[in-house]
N, C-alpha and C positions, 0 to 999 in steps of 0.2 A: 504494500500500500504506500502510494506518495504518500511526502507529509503536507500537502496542498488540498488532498482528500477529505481527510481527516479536521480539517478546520471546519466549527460551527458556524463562523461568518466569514464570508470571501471577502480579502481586501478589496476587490473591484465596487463592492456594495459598498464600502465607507469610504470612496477616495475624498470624500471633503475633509476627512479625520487627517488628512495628512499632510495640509496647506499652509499648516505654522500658526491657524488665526487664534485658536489656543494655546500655549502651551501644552507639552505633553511631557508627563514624568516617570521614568525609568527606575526601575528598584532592583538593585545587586547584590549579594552576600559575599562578605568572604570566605576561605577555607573555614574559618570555623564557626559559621553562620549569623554571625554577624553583619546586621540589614543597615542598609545606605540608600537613603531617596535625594532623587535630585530632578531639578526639569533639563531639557533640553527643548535643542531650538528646530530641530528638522529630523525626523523622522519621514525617509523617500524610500516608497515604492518599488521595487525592483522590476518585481514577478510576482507573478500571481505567488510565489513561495518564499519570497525574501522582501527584506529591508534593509536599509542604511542609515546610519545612525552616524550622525557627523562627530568626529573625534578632535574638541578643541582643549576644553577645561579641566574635563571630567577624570581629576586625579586619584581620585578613593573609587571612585565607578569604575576606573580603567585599571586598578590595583586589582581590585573583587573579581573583573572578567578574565583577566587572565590567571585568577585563581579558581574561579569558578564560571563557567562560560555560560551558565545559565541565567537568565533576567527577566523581568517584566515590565512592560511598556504599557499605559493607560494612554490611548488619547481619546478625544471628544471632538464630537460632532457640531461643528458652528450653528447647524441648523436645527436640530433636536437637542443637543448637548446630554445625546448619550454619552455612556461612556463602553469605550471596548477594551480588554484585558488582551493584551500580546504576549504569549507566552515565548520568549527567543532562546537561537542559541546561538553563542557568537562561533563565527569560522572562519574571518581572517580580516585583515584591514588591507586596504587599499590606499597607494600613494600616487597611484598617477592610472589615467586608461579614461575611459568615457565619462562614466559615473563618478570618481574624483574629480573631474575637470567640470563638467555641470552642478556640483555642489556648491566646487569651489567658486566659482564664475558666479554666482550668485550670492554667496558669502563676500566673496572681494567687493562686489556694487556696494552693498551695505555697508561694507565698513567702510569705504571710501566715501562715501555722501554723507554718513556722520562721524566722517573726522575718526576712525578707528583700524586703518589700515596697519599700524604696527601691532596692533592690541587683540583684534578679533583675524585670527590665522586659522587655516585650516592644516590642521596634522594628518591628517586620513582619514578615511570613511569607514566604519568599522560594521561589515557585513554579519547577516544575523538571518539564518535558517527560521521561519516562523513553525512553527511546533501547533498553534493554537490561537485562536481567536475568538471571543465572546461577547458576547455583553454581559460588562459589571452588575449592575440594575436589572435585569431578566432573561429568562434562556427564550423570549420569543427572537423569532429571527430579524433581520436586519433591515432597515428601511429602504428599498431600491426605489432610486430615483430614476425618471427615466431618462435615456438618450436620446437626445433629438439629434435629427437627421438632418443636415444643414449644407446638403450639396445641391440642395435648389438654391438658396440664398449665395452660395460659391461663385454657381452657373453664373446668376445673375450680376455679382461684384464686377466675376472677368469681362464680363459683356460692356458695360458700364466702362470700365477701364479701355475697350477694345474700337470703344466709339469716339475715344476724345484722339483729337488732332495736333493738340498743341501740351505740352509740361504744365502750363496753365490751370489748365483747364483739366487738365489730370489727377493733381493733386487734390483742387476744390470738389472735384468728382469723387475722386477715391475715399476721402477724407465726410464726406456726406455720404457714403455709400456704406461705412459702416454706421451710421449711425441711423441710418434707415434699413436695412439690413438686418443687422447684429445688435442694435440698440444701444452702441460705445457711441455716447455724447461728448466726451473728452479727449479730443487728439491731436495729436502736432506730427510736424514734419522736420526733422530736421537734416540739412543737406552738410556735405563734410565739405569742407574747404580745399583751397588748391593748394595750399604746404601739406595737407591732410594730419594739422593737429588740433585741428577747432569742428565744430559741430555749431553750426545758426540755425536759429528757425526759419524754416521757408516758408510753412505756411502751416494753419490752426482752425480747428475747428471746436466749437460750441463755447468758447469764454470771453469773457466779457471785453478784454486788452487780448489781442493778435499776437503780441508777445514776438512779431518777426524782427528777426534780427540777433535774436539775444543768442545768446555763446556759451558753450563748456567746452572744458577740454576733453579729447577722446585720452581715455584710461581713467580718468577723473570720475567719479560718483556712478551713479546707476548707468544713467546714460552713455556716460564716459565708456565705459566696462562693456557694456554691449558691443558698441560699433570697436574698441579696441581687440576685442577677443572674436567678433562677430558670432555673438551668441544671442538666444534669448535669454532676457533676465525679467522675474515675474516676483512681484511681492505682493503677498495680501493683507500685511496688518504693519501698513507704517509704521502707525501711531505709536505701538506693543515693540519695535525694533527704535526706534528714538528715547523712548523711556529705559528700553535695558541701557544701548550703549551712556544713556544720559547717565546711567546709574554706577556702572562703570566707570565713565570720567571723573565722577566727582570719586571714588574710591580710591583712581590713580592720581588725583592729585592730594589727597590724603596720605599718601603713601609718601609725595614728595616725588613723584616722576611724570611731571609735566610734558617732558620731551616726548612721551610717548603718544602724544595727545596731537591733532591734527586739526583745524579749522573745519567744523561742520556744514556743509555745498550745502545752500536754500536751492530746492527742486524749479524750475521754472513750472510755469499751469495751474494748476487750481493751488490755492493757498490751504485748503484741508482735503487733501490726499490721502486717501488710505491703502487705495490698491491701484496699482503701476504695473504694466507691461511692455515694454520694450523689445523690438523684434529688426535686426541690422536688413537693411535694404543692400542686399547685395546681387550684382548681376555679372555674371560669370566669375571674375574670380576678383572683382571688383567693388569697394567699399562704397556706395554711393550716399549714405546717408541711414540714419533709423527711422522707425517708426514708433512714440509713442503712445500710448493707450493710458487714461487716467481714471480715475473715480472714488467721491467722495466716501463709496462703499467698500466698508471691509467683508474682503473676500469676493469679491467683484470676478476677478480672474482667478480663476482654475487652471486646472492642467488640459481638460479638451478646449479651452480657448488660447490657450497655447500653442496647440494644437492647430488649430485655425486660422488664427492669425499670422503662424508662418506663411501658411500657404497663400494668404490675403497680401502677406511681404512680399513673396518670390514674386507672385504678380505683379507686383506694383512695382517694381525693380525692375522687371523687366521691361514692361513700358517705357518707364523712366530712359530708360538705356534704347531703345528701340526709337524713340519721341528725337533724342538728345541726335541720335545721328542723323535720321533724317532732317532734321533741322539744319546739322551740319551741311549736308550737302546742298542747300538752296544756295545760289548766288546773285539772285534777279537785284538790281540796283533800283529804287526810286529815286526821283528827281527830286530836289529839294523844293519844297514850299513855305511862303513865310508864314505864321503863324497868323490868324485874327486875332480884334480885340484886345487889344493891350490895357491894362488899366493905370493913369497915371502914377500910380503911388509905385516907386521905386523900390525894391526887395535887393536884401544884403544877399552872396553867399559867398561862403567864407571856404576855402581850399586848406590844410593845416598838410602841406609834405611829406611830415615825419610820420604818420602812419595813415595821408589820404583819406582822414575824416573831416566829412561837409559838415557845417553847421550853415541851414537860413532864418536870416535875423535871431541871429544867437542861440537858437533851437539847434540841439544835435541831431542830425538827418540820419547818417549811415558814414561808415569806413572802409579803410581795405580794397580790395579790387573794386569793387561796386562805387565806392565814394571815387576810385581812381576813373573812374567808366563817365561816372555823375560828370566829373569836372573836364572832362574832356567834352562831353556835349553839350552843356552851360557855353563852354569858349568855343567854341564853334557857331552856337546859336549869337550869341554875341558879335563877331566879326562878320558873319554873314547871313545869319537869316533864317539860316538852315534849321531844319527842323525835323527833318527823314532822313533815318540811318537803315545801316541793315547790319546783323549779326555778324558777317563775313568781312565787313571791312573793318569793324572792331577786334574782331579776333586777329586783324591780318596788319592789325597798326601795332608796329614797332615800338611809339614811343610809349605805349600801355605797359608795356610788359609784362602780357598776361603769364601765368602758367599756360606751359603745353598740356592743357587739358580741357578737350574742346566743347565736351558737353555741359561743363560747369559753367560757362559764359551765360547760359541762357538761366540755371538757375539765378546768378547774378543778376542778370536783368529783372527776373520775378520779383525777387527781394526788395529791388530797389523801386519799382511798381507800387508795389503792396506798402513799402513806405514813405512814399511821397503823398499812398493815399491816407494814410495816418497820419502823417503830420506837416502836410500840406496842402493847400486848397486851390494854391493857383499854378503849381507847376505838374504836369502829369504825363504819365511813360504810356502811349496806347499801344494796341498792338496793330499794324497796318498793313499785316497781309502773314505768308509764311516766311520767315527769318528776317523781315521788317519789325520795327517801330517808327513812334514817331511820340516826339520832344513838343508838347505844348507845353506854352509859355504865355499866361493872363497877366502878367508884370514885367515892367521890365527891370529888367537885374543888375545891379552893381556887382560888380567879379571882385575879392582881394583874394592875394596869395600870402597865405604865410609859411614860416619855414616848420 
């Protein structure tokens, strides 16, 4: 007889038991039966016949197990808040392979976003044969939720995504698509940069400020960790991970070891977050950016929207990638026309060299390549009039000094779009056909340069 048989409750029936939104606590003995309770922070699924059990702290718990490999794990159900009895038995740890590396990979987000990257390590994953499964509180059997079946809703995402013609108009698509869809009201876009160590918003959907433009660094915090490792990384109880590490910092500064203590990354998106999804956009063997998922609900994200959402990534990545080069290849030039309408009132904008950040009338616009994009078409529209560009001849001007990276131009130009229309009302990036825009300008503009 397996010992997968013989279990009264199938792990696959409690997978909410296994999300982190409770705690769950482990009991060990040593040789001479002598009992030790403690919580831990992740108890993951294997197989239908095993679990893992992350091996960071647990110095009396890891004494007991290698004296006696036998333990018991309780965890509880977020949504009934049964409890089930885990009867284990330990059979080896693990320090590197698949299962170490997805632990790890979402252990490191956390501890990197609050500030805990020296402090919270993972040592191995310590694998444990399940023996036994029950409910604590009664031998009736286990509540099966059911599965729904969400390859119609798929169908329809890809379709949606297969109809848009422009990055534009892909992103606003894709990004409303889950949320009509999947019912994820919380999402952003963020595209990687062309040094490829920054992460911007490109574009957001359902919150109140757009939030485009704002920056982390890739390996940095949750977001970071994602696109640095090109993993998913999935968190369901914030809140319950910022109070441990919060509880921990104040102990290590009681201790007197500060240095180990790191500056805690504020999340960009909803200001009460409790459950986070993050899924890297990658198209062939290429970083293009993440995708994240937000919600004020703990426990929001599971492991089958994990699930799903990769595959809502691969799609979107690929478009992305598919958009980006046909765009490349357009080279139709428009004719320059002056703009209508000018209003008299005179608008500043201001050029800064040292890192290419526009500020109009003392309002910070955008930086970076984009700000360097901004001020080359400002001084143009100024000496002449001009006010219709095209993709090809920005990517093909020398003094820009783009990155050799030709699909990122055109995120560029979104960004800088989408922020002109947030924070200003009379200059505006249109779009004027395929690998066109066009520069309106309702003011006219005083240009300074500074260094």
């Amino acid at each position: 007889m397996s010992a997968t048989s013989s279990l009264t409750v199938s792990l696959e029936s409690i997978d909410s038991c296994f999300e982190g939104i409770i705690p769950s606590s482990i009991c060990s003995c040593s040789r001479e039966g002598t009992p030790n309770l403690t919580y831990l922070s992740i108890v993951q699924v294997l197989d239908c016949g095993h679990v893992g059990l992350s091996y960071q702290f647990f110095n009396k718990t890891r004494k007991n197990v290698m004296e006696n490999p036998m333990v018991q794990v309780v965890v509880v159900s977020p949504k009934t808040l049964h409890q089930y009895r885990l009867s284990l038995c330990y059979e080896r740890t693990e320090t590197e392979g698949a299962t170490f590396d997805r632990m790890k990979s979402n252990l490191d987000a956390v501890a990197s976003q609050t500030g805990m990257s020296q402090v919270f390590r993972l040592r191995g994953v310590d694998i444990y044969r399940v023996m036994d499964c029950r409910r604590v509180d009664s031998q009736a059997p286990a509540e099966e939720f059911p599965k729904t079946d969400l390859i119609p809703e798929l169908e329809a995402f890809s379709a949606r995504l297969a109809a848009c013609g422009d990055l534009d108009s892909l992103l606003d698509t894709g990004l409303d698509a889950l949320s009509t869809l999947f019912g994820i009201d919380h999402s952003f876009v963020m595209a990687l940069d062309e040094g490829g160590t920054r992460l911007y918003t490109l574009a957001s959907h359902g919150y109140t400020h757009s939030g485009e433009g704002s920056e982390v660094w890739v390996g940095e915090g949750i977001l970071g960790v994602a696109a640095e490792r090109r993993v998913v990384v999935r968190t369901s109880n914030l809140a319950r991970e910022r109070l441990f590490s919060r509880a921990v910092r104040s102990a290590i500064r009681r201790r007197g070891n500060p240095s180990l203590l790191e500056k805690e990354i504020a999340l960009p998106g909803l200001p009460d977050v409790q459950s986070q999804l993050v899924a890297p956009l990658v198209a062939g063997n290429r970083l293009l950016g993440v995708l994240c998922l937000q919600s004020a609900v703990t426990g929001r994200f599971l492991a089958s929207d994990e699930r799903l959402i990769q595959i809502a990534a691969r799609h979107l990545a690929a478009t992305m990638a598919m958009l980006a080069r046909s765009v490349a290849r357009v080279a139709n030039f428009a004719p320059p026309r002056r703009p209508a309408g000018r209003s008299p009132l005179r608008a500043c904008v201001k050029h800064y060299a040292s890192d290419d950040s526009i500020f109009i009338d003392d309002a910070y616009l955008i930086k970076g390549v984009a700000g360097r994009i901004f001020w080359k078409l400002v001084q143009s529209h100024a000496r002449t009039g001009r006010a219709d560009f095209t993709n090809k001849e920005i990517r093909l001007d020398r003094d820009l000094k783009l990155p050799d990276i030709k699909d990122n131009l055109e995120a560029r130009l979104i960004l800088l779009r989408r922020r002109l229309e947030v924070r200003c009302n009379f200059l505006k990036l249109l779009r004027a056909g395929r690998g066109q825009f066009h520069l309106e300008v309702q003011r006219p503009l005083a240009l300074e340069e500074h260094p």
